[in-house]
N, C-alpha and C positions, 0 to 999 in steps of 0.2 A: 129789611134783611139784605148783606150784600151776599156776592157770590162769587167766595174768593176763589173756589175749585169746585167744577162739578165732576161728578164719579161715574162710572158706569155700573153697572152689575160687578162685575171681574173687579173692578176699584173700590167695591161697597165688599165683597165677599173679603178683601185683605185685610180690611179694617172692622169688621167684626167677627165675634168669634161662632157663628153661621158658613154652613159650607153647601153646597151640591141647591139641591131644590129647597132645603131651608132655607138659604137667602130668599126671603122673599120680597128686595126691592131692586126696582131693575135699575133706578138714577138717583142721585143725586141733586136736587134742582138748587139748591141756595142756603147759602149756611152762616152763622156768625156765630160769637160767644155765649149768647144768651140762646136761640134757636134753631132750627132744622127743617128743611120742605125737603122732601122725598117724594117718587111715582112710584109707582106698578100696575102692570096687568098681569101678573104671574097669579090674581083672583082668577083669571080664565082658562088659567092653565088646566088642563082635565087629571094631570099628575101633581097636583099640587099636595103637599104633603099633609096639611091640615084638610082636606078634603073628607069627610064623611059620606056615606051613601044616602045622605038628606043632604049633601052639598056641602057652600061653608058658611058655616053659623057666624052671627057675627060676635059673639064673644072672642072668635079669631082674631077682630080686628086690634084687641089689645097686643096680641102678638106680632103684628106689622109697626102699631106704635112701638113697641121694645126694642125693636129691631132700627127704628129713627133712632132714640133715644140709644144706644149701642152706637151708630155709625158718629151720633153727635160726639158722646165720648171719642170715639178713634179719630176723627178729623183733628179732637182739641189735640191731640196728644202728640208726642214727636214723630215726624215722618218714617222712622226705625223701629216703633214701640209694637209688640208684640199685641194683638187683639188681646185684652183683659177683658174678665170675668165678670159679667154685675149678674144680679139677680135679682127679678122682680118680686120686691118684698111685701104689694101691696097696689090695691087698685082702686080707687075712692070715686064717690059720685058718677059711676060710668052710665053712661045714658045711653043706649039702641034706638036710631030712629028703622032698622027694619031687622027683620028675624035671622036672614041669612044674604050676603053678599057678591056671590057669585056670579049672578044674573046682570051685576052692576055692566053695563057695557063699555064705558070706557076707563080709561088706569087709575087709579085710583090714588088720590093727593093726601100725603102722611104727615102731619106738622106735631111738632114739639118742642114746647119753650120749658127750658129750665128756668125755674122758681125760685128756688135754694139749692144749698147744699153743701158739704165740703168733700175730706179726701175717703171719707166712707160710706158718704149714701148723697143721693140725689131726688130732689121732688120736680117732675114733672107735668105741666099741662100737656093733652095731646086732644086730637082730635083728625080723624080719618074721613074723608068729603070723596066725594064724589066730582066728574070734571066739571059740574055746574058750581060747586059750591058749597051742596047740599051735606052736611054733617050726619053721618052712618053713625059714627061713635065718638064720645070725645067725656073725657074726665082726667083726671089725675093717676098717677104714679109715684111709687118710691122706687128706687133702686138702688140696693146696696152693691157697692164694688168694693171689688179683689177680696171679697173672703171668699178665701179655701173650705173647700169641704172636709171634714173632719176625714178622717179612714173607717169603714164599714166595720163593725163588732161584730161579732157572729150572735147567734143568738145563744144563748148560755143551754146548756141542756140538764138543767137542775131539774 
C-alpha cells in the first residue's frame, strides 16, 4: 500500500460525511485504489459517542470500519467533491475476538480493502487490530452509495 496523502482528524472529518465526536479516526496512515490503514484512540475517549455504561462493545468496531471505508471513498474522489452518502447495507462473517474495546490501550489500526464494486454499492474486507497486530474484529461489508433517502410519509390515520 503506498501513501499518497496522509490526513489528520480535521482532514478525515472534510472527507466524510462524520462531524464533531463522530468522527471517530484521528489519521489517516496509507491509502491506494484498492485499500485503507487508518488510527485512533478516540476508543479512550470517556466522551466517545458510541460509549454505553458497559463501555464499548465491540460490535462498534464495525462502525470505525465504515468510517475507513467512507474516508476510502472521499480520498478516491476529486479533491472539491462534497462528502457523499453510502450506507451500510450489510455486514457478513464478522468475527469478535473480545466482548468490548475500550480498555484496548493503545490506537487502534482500521484497514479496508475493497473487493468489488461499481457506481452503486461497494464490498468490503475490514478488519480492526490492535497496535500488536492482534484482530478485535474483521469481516466483510457492502455499502451502498448516494441513495437518497426517500421523504418521510406520515402515518395514514385511517
Amino acid at each position: 500500500m503506498t501513501t499518497p496523502q496522509t490526513l489528520d482528524r480535521a482532514g478525515i472529518a472534510r472527507r466524510i460525511p462524520h462531524s464533531g465526536s463522530m468522527c471517530l479516526l484521528d489519521r489517516l496512515e496509507a491509502w491506494d485504489a484498492e485499500a485503507i490503514h487508518c488510527s485512533t484512540a478516540s476508543h479512550a475517549l470517556p466522551d466517545n459517542p458510541l460509549r454505553t455504561a458497559s463501555g464499548l462493545m465491540a460490535p462498534n468496531l464495525v462502525e470505525y470500519a465504515a468510517q475507513a471505508m467512507a474516508l476510502h471513498g472521499g480520498v478516491l474522489a476529486p479533491d472539491d467533491a462534497e462528502p457523499s452518502a453510502g450506507f451500510l447495507a450489510s455486514a457478513r462473517n464478522v468475527r469478535f475476538a473480545v466482548d468490548r474495546f475500550d480498555d484496548v490501550a493503545d490506537a487502534l489500526q482500521v484497514h479496508a480493502k475493497r473487493l468489488s464494486g461499481d457506481a452503486s454499492q461497494v464490498l468490503y474486507e475490514f478488519a480492526v487490530k490492535d497496535a500488536g497486530g492482534r484482530a478485535l474484529a474483521e469481516g466483510r461489508a457492502v455499502v451502498v452509495l448516494n441513495t437518497p433517502l426517500p421523504p418521510a410519509t406520515p402515518p395514514s390515520t385511517k
